[in-house]
Structures are given as structure tokens and as C-alpha cells.
N, C-alpha and C positions, 0 to 999 in steps of 0.2 A: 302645190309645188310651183317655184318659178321658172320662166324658161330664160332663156341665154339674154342678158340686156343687150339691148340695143341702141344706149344711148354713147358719150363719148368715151372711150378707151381711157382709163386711168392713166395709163404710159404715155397719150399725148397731152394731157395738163402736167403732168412732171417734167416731159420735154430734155428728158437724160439727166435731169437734177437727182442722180443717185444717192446724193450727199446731203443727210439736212440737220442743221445745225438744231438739235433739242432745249426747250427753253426752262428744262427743268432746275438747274442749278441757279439761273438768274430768279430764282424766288426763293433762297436759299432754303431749298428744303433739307437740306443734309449740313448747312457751314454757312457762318457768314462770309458773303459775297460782295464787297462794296459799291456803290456806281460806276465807279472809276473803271475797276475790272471789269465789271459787266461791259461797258460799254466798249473795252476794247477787245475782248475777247467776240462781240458781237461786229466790231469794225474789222477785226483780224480774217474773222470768215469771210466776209463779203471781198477783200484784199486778196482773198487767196481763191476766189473765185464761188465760191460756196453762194447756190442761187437758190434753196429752200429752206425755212423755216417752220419751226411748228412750235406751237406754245399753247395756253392753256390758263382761263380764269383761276383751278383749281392751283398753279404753279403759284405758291406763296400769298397769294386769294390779290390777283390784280397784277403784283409786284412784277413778274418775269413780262405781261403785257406791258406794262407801260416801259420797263425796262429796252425789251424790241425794241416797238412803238419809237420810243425816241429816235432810235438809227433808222429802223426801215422807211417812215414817214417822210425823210428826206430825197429818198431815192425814186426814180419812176416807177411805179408801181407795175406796169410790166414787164419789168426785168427781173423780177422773182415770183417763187409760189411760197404762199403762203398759206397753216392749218391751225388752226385753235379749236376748240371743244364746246362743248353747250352740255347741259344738265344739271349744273352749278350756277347757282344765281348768288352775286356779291350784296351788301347793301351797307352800305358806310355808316359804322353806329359808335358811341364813345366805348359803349359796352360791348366790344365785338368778340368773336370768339375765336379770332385768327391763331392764337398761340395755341389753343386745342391742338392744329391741326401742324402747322409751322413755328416751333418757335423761336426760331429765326427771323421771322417775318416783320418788318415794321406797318405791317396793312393796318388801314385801319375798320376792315371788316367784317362782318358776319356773312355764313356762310349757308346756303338750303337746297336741298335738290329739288329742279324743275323737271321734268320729263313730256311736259305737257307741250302742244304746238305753242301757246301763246311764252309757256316760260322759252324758248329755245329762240322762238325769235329776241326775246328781249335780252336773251344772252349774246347773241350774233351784235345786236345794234351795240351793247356793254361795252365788247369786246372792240368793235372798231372804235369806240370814241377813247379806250384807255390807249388801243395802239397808234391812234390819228391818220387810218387808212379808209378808205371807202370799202373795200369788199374785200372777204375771205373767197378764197379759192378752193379751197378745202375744211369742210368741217368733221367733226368724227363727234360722236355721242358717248360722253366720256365714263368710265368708269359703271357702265351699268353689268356687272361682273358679280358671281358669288364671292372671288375674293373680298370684295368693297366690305369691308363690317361697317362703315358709318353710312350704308343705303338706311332711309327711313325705314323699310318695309323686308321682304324675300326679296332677292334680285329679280324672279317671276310675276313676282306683283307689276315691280315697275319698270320692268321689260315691255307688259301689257300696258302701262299706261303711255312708251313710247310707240311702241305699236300703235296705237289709234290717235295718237297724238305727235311727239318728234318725227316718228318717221314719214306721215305721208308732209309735211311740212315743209321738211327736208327735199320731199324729192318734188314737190310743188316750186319749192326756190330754185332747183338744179333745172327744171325743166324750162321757168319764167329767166335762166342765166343770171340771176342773183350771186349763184355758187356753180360752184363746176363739177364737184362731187361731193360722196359724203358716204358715212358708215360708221361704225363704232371703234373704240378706242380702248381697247379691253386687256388685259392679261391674263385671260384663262379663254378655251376655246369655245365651251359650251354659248357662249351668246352669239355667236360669230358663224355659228354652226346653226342656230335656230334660224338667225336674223336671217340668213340666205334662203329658207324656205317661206318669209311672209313679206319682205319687202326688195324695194329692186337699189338699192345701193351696191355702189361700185368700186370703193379703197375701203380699208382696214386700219387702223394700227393695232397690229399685231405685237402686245408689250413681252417681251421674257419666253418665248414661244418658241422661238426658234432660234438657237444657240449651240454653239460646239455643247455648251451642257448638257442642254434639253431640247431636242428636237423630233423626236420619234412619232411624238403625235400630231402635230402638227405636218408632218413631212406625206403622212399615211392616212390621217384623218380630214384634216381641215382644206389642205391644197389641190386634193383630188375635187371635192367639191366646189373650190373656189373656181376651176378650171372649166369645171358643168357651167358657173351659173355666169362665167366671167366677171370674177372680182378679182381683185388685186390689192398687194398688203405694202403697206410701210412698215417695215421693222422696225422696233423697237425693243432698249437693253439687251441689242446683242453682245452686250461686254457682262450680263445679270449683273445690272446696274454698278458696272466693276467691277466685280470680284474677278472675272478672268485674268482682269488686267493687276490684280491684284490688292483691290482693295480688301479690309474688315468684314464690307456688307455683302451682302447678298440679296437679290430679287426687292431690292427696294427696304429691305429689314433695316431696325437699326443699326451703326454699326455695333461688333462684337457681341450683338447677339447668337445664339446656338446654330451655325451653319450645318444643314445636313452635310453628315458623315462621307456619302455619295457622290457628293457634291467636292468636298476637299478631298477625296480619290479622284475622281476623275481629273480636275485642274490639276493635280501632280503629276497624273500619269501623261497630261497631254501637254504639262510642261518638259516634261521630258524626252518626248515625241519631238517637240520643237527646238530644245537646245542642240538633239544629232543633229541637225538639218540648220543650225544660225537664225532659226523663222522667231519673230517675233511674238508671241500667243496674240498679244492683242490685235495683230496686222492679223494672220490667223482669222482670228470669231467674228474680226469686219467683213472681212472678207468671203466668208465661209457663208453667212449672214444676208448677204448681195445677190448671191450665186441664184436660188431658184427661179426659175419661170417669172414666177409671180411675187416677186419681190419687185418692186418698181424702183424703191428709196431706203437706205438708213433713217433713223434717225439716233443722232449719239449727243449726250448731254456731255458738254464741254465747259469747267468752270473757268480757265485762263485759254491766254491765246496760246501757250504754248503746246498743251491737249489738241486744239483748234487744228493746229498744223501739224503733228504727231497723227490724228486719225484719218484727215485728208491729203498723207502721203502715204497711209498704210494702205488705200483703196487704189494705189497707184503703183504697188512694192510686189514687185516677180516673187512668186512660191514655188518650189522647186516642185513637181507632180509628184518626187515620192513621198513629200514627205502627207500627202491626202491620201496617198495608199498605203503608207503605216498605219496611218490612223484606223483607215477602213481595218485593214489585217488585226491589229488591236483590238477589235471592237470599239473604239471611240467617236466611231462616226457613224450612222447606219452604212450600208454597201448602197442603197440606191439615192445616197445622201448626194445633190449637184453640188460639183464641187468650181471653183474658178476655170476659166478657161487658160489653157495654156501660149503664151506667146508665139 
């Protein structure tokens, strides 16, 4: 068992950057994207103040880095935080297998999981030359999760192989100021839950985990722990990757694939909850999503700039208190669910 870290507070490298702009739609994994947009919905955030990013080799296998990359690389580099991912190793082939995975994607790559110390650093180095920055500020260990079907192995396997490998790596880089923090990147809780008992990593992203949808376990299981060992999460698809806000998909699915039943109950009924009261749902599950202890940052994937400025004035939009204690009265919310502060 580990005891309480001791090294720097997660909440002081994010530095109140509540807000972070997600890099998933600039790899178009769901729609094509063009540069054009890309670039200005990327120019739009930083315009409107938005000082964190997070993106990811796996984001369209390069595309959503180099995409950043272009805008951040001009800026001082310490005037933002920035988090990309390791466990995915790129290799530009004519025969690559990027449409497997995106077919959106114009990469021209193939794609493999490293879990090993030497694959994670050679991901970190990938990553700064597609974004043209010197150093990651944040790293997470991406996708080592039972949900993952395209892991090589069990996710136990190569859980163990980051275990003796990514992770003491990781915390050898944090320790030598290489990186500032690090942990995993997951959307189910089980590794997130182990990882805290065998190594000393200090942020999360916490994908789909905690949501007006779904939050029960995480609120009861995971945060209690995170509190013991002092870790802290960056949320992630607090909107389940849209659907609150009212897209087709859900949790990353295709769209108009079969949405549990449960699922499109509860989003009526907590639309419903929201029209008495003028609340917007989406400003709602951002917000609602912000609220715990140990939430440090969002992050919200935004494909135009108009999304961009729609989610970073809903983190800024008065909730009226009753309408958190219908919800609770409802049952739609747990009762010891944190909900926003009141003005």
C-alpha cells in the first residue's frame, strides 16, 4: 500500500486552468474536421482565455498533435499546461493501418502499443517533435483499461508490463522535472483503483466516470481513495462524449448505435428537471462535472469555435440551487453528489 504523495499538488501545475480544451475531434475521430477549422477553433480557445490542453498520439494516430502543435508552438510555452498520452507508438508506413482505427483520418501511420519504459519515452520524444514544443507537462498512460478491445493482451497483462516499466519511468522523469505529473488515462475505474496501490502518480483522466449520467461509482469508490493517497482527476466526456448535450452517440460509441435504455431515461428526465428551471443541460454536466474536491480540470472536446465559447461560458453560467435539489429529490443525482457553489 502507498502512503499520501509527497511530491507537487496536481492543483498547482494546473494553476486554476479549470478549462481544457480536448484534442479529440482535431483527429477527426467521429467527422471530418478541416485545418482551417481546426485551427481556428484552437485559436478561439486561447482568445478566450482557455490556458490548458490535452491531446494524444492515439487522436487520429498524430493528426490532432501536429494539428495543436501548429498553434501552441508559437506561443510562450509557459503560459499554458499542456497533457498528451504514451502507450501508443506511431510509425509512418505506405501500408499503415490508420483507417482501422479512424477513418477519417489522413495519417499516414501504423499503429502498436508500447507499455514498456523505453516504448513511453519514445513516445514523449514522438510527441514533442509532431507538437514542436520542448516538454509535456502532463503525461497520462493512455487507454490501459478492460474496455480497450484492441489491447494486444488482458489489460492485467499489460498493466504489469507498465508497472515494471511506464510507470517507474514516469515517475523517474517527474522526479529529474522532465514532466510535472503523470497517471493514467482510462474510462473505467478498475486500473485507476489498482494503480493507486503500486505506484505514486498524482492526476488521472478520468474519461466517462463521472457525469450527471453516471457517477455513483466513482463519487463512492474511486474519490474516496484518491483523497487517501492524494491524487487528483482531470474529467473527462462529462457531456458522455455528447450525448447529454444531445448528440446520436454515447460514451464514445458509434453514432446511432443501440444507446442503453437507462441511459435515454435518465437524459429526459434530467431534461426535464432543466427546462422548469431555463438551465441549460449542457452548462448543467460541465458544471456538475467541475464541482468535486478532486476534480482539478475539464476536459471537453470542441470541433468549432462556436462549441469553444458555448462550454467556456457555461463554467461561468449562475445555476439556480433548486434546480441541484430536484435533481437530488429525483433521484438523479446521488444526495452526497458536490454540487456548484452558490454565488
Amino acid at each position: 500500500m502507498r502512503g499520501i504523495n509527497v511530491f507537487m499538488d496536481a492543483s498547482e501545475i494546473f494553476g486554476g486552468n479549470s478549462f481544457g480544451l480536448g484534442g479529440v475531434p482535431f483527429g477527426n475521430e467521429f467527422a471530418y474536421v478541416t485545418d482551417e477549422v481546426a485551427y481556428a477553433t484552437i485559436e478561439a480557445a486561447w482568445d478566450a482565455g482557455v490556458r490548458y490542453y490535452d491531446t494524444s498520439p492515439w487522436y487520429g494516430l498524430g493528426l490532432a498533435e501536429r494539428r495543436l502543435g501548429s498553434f501552441l508552438h508559437k506561443q510562450t510555452r509557459s503560459e499554458y499546461v499542456l497533457s498528451s498520452k504514451v502507450g501508443k507508438l506511431l510509425t509512418a508506413s505506405r501500408n499503415n493501418n490508420a483507417k482501422e482505427y479512424f477513418p477519417f483520418t489522413p495519417s499516414p501511420n501504423s499503429l502498436r502499443y508500447d507499455y514498456t519504459a523505453d516504448g513511453i519515452r519514445r513516445s514523449i520524444e514522438d510527441s514533442l517533435q509532431r507538437l514542436g514544443v520542448d516538454a509535456l507537462d502532463v503525461v497520462f498512460v493512455h487507454d490501459l483499461s478492460p474496455d480497450n478491445v484492441w489491447l494486444p493482451g488482458p489489460w492485467e497483462e499489460q498493466f504489469e508490463i507498465a508497472r515494471k516499466g511506464a510507470f517507474p519511468a514516469l515517475s523517474k522523469m517527474r522526479d529529474e522535472g522532465t514532466i510535472k505529473a503523470w497517471g493514467l488515462g482510462v474510462n473505467s475505474p478498475e486500473p485507476i483503483l489498482k494503480l493507486m496501490d503500486v505506484a505514486d502518480a498524482n492526476v488521472c483522466l478520468l474519461a466517462r466516470q463521472y457525469s450527471l449520467i453516471d457517477h455513483e461509482n466513482a463519487l463512492h469508490e474511486v474519490f474516496p481513495k484518491a483523497r487517501e493517497r492524494g491524487m487528483k482527476f482531470v474529467v473527462g466526456s462529462s457531456l458522455n462524449a455528447g450525448f447529454i448535450s444531445g448528440s446520436a452517440r454515447f460514451n464514445y460509441g458509434k453514432e446511432n448505435y443501440k444507446i442503453p435504455a437507462e441511459a435515454l431515461d435518465k437524459r429526459a428526465r434530467l431534461r426535464t428537471v432543466a427546462a422548469r428551471y431555463g438551465v441549460d443541460l449542457r452548462t448543467a454536466a460541465l458544471q456538475f462535472s467541475n464541482a468535486p474536491d478532486v476534480a482539478i480540470a475539464l476536459v471537453v472536446g470542441c470541433a468549432n469555435p462556436q462549441q469553444v465559447l458555448a462550454d467556456w461560458t457555461s463554467l461561468k453560467t449562475r445555476i439556480p440551487r433548486a434546480f441541484w435539489s430536484d435533481l437530488r429529490t429525483e433521484s438523479l443525482i446521488e444526495n452526497d453528489a458536490p454540487v456548484p457553489p452558490e454565488d
